[in-house]
N, C-alpha and C positions, 0 to 999 in steps of 0.2 A: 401628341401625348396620348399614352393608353391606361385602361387600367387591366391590371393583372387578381383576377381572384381564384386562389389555390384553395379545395375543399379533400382532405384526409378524411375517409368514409370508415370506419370500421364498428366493430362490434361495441358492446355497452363501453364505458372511460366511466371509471370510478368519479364520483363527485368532487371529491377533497381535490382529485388532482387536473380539474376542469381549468380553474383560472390561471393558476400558473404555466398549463399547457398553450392558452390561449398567447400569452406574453412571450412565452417561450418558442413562440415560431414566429413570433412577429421580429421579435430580438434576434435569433439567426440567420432568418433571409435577409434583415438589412443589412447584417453583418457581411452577409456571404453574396449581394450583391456589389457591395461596396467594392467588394476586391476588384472588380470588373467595373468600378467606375458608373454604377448606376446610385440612383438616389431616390425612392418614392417621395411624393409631397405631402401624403398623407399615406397612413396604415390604417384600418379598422380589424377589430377582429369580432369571431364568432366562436363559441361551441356551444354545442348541444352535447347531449350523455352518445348522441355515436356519431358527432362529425366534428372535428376543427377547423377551421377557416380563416382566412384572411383576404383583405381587397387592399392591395398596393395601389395606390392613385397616382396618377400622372408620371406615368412613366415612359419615359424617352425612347423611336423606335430603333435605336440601337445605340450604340457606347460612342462618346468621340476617339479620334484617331489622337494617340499620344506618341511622344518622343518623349526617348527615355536615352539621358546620357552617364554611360561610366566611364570614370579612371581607371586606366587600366598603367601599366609599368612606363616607367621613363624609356626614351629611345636609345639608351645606352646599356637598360640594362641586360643578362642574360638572353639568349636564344628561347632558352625555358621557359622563363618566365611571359616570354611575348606567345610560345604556344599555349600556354597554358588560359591567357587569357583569351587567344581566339576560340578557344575549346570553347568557353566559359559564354562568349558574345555568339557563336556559330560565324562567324567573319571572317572574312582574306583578310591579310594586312593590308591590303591598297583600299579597303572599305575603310580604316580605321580613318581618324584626320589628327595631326599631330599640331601640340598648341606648345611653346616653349620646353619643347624636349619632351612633351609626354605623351605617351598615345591617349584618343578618347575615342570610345565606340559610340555613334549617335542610332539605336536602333526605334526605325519607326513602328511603330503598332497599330495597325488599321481599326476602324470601328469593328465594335463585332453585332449583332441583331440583338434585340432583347432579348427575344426567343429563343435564342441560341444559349445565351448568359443562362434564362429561368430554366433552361433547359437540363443546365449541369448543376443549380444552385437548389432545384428541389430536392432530387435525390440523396444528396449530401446535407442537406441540412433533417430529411427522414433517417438519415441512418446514422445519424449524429445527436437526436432528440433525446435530451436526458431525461426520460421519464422515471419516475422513484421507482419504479417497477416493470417491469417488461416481461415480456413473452419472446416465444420463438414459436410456430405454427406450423402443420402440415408435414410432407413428406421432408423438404429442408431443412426442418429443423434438426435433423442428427450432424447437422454440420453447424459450427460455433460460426461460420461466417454469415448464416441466415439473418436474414433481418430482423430485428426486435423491436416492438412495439407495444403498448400499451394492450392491446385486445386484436387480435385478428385485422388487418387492414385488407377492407375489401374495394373499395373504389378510391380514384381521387381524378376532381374537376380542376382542372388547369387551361384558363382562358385568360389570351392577354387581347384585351380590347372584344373581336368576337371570332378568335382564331385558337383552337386551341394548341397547345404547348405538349410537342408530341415529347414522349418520356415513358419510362415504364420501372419499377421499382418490384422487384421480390416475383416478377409474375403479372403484375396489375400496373394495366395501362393506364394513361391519363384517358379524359375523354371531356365530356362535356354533359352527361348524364350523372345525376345523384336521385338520392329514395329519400321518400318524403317520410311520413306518420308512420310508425311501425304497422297499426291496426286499423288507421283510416285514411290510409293514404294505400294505393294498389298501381304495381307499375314504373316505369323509371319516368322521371322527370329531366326534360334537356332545357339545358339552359344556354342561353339565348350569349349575355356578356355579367358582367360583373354587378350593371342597376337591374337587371332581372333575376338575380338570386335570389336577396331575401322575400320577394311579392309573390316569385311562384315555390317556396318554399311554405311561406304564410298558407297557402292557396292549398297544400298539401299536409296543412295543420302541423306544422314545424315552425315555431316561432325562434331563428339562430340567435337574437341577442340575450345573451342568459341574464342582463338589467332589464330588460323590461320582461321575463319571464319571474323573476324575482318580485318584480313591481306589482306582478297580476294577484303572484300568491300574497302577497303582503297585503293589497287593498282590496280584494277578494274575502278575502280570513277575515278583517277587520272589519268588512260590511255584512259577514255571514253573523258573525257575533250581534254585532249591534241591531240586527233584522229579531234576534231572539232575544231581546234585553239585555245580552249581556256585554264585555269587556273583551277584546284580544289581550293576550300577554305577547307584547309585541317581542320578536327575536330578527332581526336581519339577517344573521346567522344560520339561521334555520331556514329561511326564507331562501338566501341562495345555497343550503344545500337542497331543497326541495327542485330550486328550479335546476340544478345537475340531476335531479333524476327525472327529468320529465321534457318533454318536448312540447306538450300541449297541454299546462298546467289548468286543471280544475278542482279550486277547493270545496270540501265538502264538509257538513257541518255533522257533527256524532254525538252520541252522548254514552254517557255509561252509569253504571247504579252509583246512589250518592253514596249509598251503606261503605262504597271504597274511600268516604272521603274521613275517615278516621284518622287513617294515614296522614303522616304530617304530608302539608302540600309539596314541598321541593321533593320528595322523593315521588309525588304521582306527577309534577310538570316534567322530574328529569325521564322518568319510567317513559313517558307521552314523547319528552323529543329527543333524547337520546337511543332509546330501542325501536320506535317508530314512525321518527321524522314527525311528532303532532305538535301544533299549536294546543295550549291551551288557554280555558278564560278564566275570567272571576265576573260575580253578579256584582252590582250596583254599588253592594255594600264592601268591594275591594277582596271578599273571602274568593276561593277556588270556587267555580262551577262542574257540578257534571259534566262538562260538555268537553268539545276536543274539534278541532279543524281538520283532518288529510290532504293531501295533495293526491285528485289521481290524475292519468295521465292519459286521457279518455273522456268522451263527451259519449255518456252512457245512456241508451236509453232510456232506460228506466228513471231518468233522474238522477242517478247516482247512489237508488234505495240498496241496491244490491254488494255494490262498494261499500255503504256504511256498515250497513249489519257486517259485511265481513269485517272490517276492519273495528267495530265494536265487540266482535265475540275473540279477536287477539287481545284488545286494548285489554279484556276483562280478564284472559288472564295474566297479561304480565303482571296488573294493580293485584291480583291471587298473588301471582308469589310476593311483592312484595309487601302486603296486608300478614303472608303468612313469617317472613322474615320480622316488620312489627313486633308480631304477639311473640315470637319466639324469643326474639332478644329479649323483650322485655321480662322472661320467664326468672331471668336473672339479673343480679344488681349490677352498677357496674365494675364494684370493688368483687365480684366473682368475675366477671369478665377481665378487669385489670389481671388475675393472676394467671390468664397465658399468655403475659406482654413477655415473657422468660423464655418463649420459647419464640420470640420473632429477631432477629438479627439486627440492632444499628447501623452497625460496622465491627468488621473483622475485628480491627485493635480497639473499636470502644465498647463492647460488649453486645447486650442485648436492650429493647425498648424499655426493659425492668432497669435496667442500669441508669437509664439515661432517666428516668421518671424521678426515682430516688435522687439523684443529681441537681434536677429540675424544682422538685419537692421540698428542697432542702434550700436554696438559693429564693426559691417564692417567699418562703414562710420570713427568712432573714430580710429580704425586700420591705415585706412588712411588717414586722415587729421591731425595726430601727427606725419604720416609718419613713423609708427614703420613697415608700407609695404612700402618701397620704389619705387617712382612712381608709387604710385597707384592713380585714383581721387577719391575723398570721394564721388562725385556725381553716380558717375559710379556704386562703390564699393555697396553705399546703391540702388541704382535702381536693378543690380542683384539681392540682396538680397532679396531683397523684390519679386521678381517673381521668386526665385529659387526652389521655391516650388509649383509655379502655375499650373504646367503640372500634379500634382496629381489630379487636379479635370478634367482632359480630358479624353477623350473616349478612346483617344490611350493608355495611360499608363491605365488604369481603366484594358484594355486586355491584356496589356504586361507589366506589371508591371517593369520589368527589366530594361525599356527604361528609369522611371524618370531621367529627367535631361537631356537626348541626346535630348528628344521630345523636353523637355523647349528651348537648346540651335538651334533646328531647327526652333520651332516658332518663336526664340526669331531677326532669321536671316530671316525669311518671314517676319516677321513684321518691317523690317526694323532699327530695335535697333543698338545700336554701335556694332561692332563686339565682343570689350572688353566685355562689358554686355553679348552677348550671348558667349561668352567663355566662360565664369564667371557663368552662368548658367546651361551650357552643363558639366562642369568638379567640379562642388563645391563641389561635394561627394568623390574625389579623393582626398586624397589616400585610396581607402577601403580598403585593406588588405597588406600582403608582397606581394614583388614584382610588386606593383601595381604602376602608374607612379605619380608623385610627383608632383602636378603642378608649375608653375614657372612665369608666367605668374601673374603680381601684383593685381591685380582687381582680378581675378580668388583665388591668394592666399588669399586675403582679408576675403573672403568670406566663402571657406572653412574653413579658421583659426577660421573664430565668430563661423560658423553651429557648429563646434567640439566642440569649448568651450564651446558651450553655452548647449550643448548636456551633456558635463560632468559635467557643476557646475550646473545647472539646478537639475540633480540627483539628483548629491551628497548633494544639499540643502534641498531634500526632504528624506535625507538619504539613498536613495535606493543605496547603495553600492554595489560593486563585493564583494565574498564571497566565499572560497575554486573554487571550478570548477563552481559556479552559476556565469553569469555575464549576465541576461537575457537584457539585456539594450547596450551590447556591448561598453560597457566603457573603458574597457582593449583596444579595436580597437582603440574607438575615440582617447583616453590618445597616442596611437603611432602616429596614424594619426599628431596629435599636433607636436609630439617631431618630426617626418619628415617633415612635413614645416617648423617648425623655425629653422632648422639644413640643410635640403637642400636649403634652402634660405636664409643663413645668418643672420637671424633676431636676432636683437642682443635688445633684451626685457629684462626687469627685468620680469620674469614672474609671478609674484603676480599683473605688472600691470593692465593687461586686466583683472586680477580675480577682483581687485579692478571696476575697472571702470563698470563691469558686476553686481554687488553687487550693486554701487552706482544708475544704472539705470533700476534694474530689482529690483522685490517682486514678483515674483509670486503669494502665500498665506501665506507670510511672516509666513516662514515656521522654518528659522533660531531662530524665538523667542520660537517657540513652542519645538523645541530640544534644548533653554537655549545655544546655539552657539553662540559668536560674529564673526564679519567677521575674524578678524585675524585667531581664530581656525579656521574655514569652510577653511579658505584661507594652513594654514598649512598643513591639511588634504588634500588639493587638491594638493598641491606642492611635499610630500612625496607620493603619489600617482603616480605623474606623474617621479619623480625621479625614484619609484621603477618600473614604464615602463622601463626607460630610461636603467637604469639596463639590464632590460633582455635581451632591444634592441644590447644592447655595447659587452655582452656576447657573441652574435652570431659575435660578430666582433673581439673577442679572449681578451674583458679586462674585467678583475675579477668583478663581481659586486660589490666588497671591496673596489678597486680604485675606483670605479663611489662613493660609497659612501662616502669616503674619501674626493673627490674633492667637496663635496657640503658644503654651509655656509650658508643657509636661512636667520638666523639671520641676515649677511653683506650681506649690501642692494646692494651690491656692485658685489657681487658673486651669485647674485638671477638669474642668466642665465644660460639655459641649452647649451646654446654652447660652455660656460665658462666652464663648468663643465665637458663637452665632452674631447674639449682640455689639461683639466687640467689633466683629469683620462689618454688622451692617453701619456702624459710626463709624469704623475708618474709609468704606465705601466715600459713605456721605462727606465724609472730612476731606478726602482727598479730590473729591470734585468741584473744592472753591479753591480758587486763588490761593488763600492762607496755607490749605495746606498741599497745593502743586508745589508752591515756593518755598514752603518748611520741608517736602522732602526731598527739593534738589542741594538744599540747604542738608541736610543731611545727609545726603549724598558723600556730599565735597567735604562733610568733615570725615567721615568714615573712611573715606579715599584718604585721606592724608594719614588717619591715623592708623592706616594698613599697612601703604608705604613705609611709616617709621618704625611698626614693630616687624617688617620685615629686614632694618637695619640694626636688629637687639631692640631689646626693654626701651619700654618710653622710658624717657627720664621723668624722675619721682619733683612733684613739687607741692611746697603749701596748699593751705588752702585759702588763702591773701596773694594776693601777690606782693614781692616784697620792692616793687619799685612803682610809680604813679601809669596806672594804666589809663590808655589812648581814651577818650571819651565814647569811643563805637566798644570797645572794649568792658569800659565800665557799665556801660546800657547794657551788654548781655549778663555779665554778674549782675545785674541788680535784675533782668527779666527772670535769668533761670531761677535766682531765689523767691520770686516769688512763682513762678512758672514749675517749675518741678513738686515741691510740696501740693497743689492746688492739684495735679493731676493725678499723684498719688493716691490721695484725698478721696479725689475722685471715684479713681478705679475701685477702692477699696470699698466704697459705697456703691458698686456696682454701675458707678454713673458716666458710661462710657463717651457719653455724648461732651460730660462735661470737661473728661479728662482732655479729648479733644482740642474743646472751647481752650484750654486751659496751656496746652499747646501752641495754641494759635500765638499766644503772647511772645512767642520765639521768633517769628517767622521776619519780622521787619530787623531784631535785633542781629538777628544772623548775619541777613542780610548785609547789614551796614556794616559788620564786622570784618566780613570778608570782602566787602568795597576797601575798605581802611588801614584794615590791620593787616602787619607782616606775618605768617607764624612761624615761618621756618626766620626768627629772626638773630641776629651776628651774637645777640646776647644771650647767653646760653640760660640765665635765671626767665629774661621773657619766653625763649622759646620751650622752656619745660612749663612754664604756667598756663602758654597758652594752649598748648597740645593737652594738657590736664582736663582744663577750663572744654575743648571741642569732647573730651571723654566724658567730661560731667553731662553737656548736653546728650550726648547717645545715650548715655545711659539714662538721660530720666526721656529718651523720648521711648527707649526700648521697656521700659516699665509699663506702658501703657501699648506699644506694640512692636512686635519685632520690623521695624522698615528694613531693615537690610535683607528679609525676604518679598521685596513689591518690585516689581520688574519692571523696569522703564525707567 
């Protein structure tokens, strides 16, 4: 066994696209070895910002020899047919061997070397590298067959065991030579086999594993802070994009003037590590500090004095512009800002941001002044609204786009606004994703609840739907966002309301006539929409999406709430993992089943509600369970007491049981057999009041 380690040398490799580089050659040599019948035992990989790498472990010194058999045409049939498969095998006929009339060609395949396989499997797998971006280089490049790569490829090491893997790609041979440290490293570097890469690499101030170059800048940054009293603002993120631009990470500690610390903090930590890769800290007391982390990429004599200042007199101005974006916005209200939301675009058929605000404004204020937000004020609710989007026409979001909404909720507290309002503004985007924090706050939820809504029926009235994996409108998000406010805050809605209410006082380009829609469809289609979220949501919470749909009733107006239907799916969860009610819904089952069957032969037939002859005593046990069984879970439900309806259910479960031990239904007397087929309709129907079983699968 050997091992094989291939090193792609070229110019800088952007950051972002370092890891998945790394995976992605690991991922096609095994692929493109496999064909050939080889298998590493292990893979490791490498990159730095200018080399890729990989060590294939224990690799075998050549391929075993295989036999490979086909069918090929029966012995009878055509001349043609028999050339056409020697064509196909390269064989005589006397090579072929014939097994009950048919020919089979048995061709053997000799081993081939490893070296020979890496031979043909790097090339192909370099000029097959999907990188998101590519180049073409040099005089070749006026031809579209030149090679394409990320930056300029200037070397590549290819040794299996301590022989190298002769090849040559674009111009550039393999070899056994690679360059160390761009500025402290002088000279090529030969490497010896695969365990002598990364030590004389080390040796050359090139550390290839870009986790423990991430590791250095992280607990480096972390102890430069705390050596000066203060706090890292830890980012991992940031940590390995620093270690993609550095080979020989050394963090360095900075400061800058506090006078920049006016500025709200998120826009001087994003200014620090989005336009210059910095860490920054906070002191003791949890506030931002002056201070800031670099990564350089150099063991500087000086200490590092000459790096910081530099990199303190950029930090200073980018915190200039944005100290001067601050004061500028702030020069204006935000209700002067809001009035060039008219001139930014939504969408083609739903007008402009001004459109969409008004919409939103109008749906907030009715949220709370019917009180379906609890202590929310409607004056409040519509004044955020209406400026929750005015911070898009400012300087500062205009550069940091990231910010909409914190900017809003900062101007909205310099200009003196109720604090509510500018809460309500700073957070109306929340909740964007999972694990994102849920607002709670009334005014605040008012307003997020319209922007979502109004965001999904808005769409879906213009039909732009989600659609297999398309959901360019992020509908599927808004749809969760929805079902987490009205579920972490209790909101206890018929949820076709606010669709109603939003229909009654929106047209955009009354768009519903033109797709032949009334509101009720549009309104259906947005409710099983947001049920089949709710689904997925409830899923990750361990209940089947079968119970979620079970527990829903669109039709009762009554069960048109997703909190209803939350609680309801988690008691029939729970209900259906005891006995009682495995056995009450196979028991259900078999009545359903029968009474399918018969109305696929015409109308049941109609009967009393006695029966008119002495019923069987398994028979009289379920009249006497369901009258008391059916009221009790009504009862139930109606007091929202799902668990009890259940319980209450449960009283069916032996009776059924023994009925269908006992009783005939399809029975010779045509008065029993309409009673008792009535009697199995009564049961469905009070078990369907409390949940639809006939959608639980199994």
């Amino acid at each position: 066994m050997a091992d094989f380690l291939l090193e792609l040398f070229s110019e800088e490799i952007p950051a972002r696209m370092q890891r998945q580089a790394a995976a992605d050659l690991a991922r096609l040599l095994t692929a493109e070895i496999a064909g050939a019948g080889l298998k590493a035992q292990a893979i490791e990989t490498f990159v730095t910002p200018r080399r890729v790498a990989l060590i294939a472990r224990g690799l075998p010194a050549q391929t075993e020899a295989v036999s490979e058999e086909l069918k090929g045409p029966r012995t009878s049939a055509p001349p043609q047919a028999l050339e056409g498969f020697l064509r196909k095998t390269g064989l005589t006929q006397d090579q072929l061997e014939e097994r009950d009339g048919v020919y089979f060609a048995v061709i053997a395949k000799p081993g081939r070397k490893t070296a020979d396989v890496l031979a043909e499997a790097v090339p192909a797998v370099v000029r097959a590298f999907p990188w998101p971006k590519s180049m073409r280089w040099g005089e070749t490049s006026l031809s579209t067959e030149s090679l394409r790569w990320v930056r300029p490829l200037k070397g590549i090491v290819a040794l299996l065991g301590g022989e190298v893997v002769p090849f040559e790609i674009a111009g550039v041979a393999s070899g056994r030579t690679t360059l160390g440290h761009r500025f402290m490293s002088s000279g090529a570097i030969e490497i010896a086999n695969a365990d002598d890469y990364a030590p004389k690499l080390r040796a050359a101030h090139v550390i290839v594993s870009s986790e423990e170059r991430a590791g250095i800048i992280a607990d480096t940054a972390e102890r430069l802070a705390a050596d000066a009293n203060l706090a890292l603002v830890a980012d991992a993120a940031l940590a390995e994009e620093n270690a993609g631009l550095t080979e020989w990470p050394v963090p360095l500690l900075g400061r800058f003037d506090p006078a920049f610390l006016d500025v709200p903090p998120e826009v001087i930590q994003l200014t620090a590590a989005k336009n210059q890769k910095y860490f920054v800290c906070r002191d003791r007391a949890g506030k931002l500090a002056p201070a800031f982390v670099c990564t350089a990429n150099i063991v500087a004599s000086d200490g590092g004095a000459s790096i910081v200042a530099g990199n303190q007199k950029v930090l200073a101005a980018r915190l200039s512009d944005a100290r001067f974006f601050w004061e500028q916005d702030k020069k204006k209200t935000l209700a002067q800002h809001a009035e060039k939301l008219s001139e930014i675009v939504f969408h083609e058929k739903l007008g402009t941001v001004a459109d969409k605000v008004e919409r939103v404004a109008k749906l907030a204020r009715w949220l709370a002044r019917d009180q379906i937000i609890k202590g929310a004020d409607p004056d409040f609710a519509e004044q955020a609204a209406r400026l929750a989007k005015a911070d898009l026409t400012t300087g500062m979001v205009g550069e940091f786009p990231e910010l909409q909404g914190l900017m809003g909720g900062y101007y909205a507290r310099a200009e003196g606004l109720d604090p509510q309002v500018a809460d309500a503004i700073r957070d109306h985007y929340k909740p964007v994703g999972q694990g994102d924090d849920v607002p709670t706050a009334p005014v605040t939820v008012a307003v997020s609840l319209a922007d979502k809504l109004d965001t999904l029926l808005a769409f879906f009235d213009i039909g732009e739907l989600p659609t297999g994996s398309k959901d360019p409108f992020a509908l599927r998000r808004s749809a969760l966002a929805i079902i987490s406010l009205i579920l972490n805050n209790d909101i206890r809605v018929l949820t076709d309301a606010p669709i109603e209410f939003w229909l009654d006082q929106s047209d955009p380009l009354k768009i519903l006539s033109d797709h032949q829609l009334d509101q009720r469809k549009l309104i259906t289609i947005v409710l099983d929409f947001l049920l089949e979220r709710l689904a997925v949501q409830q899923r990750e919470k361990g209940i089947r999406h079968d119970f979620v749909q079970a527990s829903r009733r669109w039709d009762a107006r009554d069960d048109g709430r997703l909190d209803r239907v939350v609680v309801r799916a988690n008691a029939l969860s729970a209900f259906l993992g005891t006995d009682d009610g495995t056995n009450l819904l196979a028991g259900y089952k078999r009545a359903a089943n029968i009474l399918k069957a018969e109305a696929k032969k015409g109308e049941l037939p109609s009967a009393p509600d006695a029966p008119a002859y002495t019923p069987e005593p398994a028979e009289a046990a379920l009249i006497t369970a369901l009258g008391i069984a059916a009221p009790k879970a009504e009862t139930a439900v109606a007091g929202e007491d799902f668990e009890g309806a259940m319980a209450a259910l449960a009283l069916l479960r032996a009776p059924i049981d023994a009925f269908f031990e006992d009783v005939t239904v399809n029975d010779a007397d045509p008065d029993k057999r309409a009673f008792r087929l009535a009697l199995l309709e009564r049961v469905r129907a009070a078990v369907h009041r409390v949940a639809d079983f006939s959608r639980i699968e199994g």
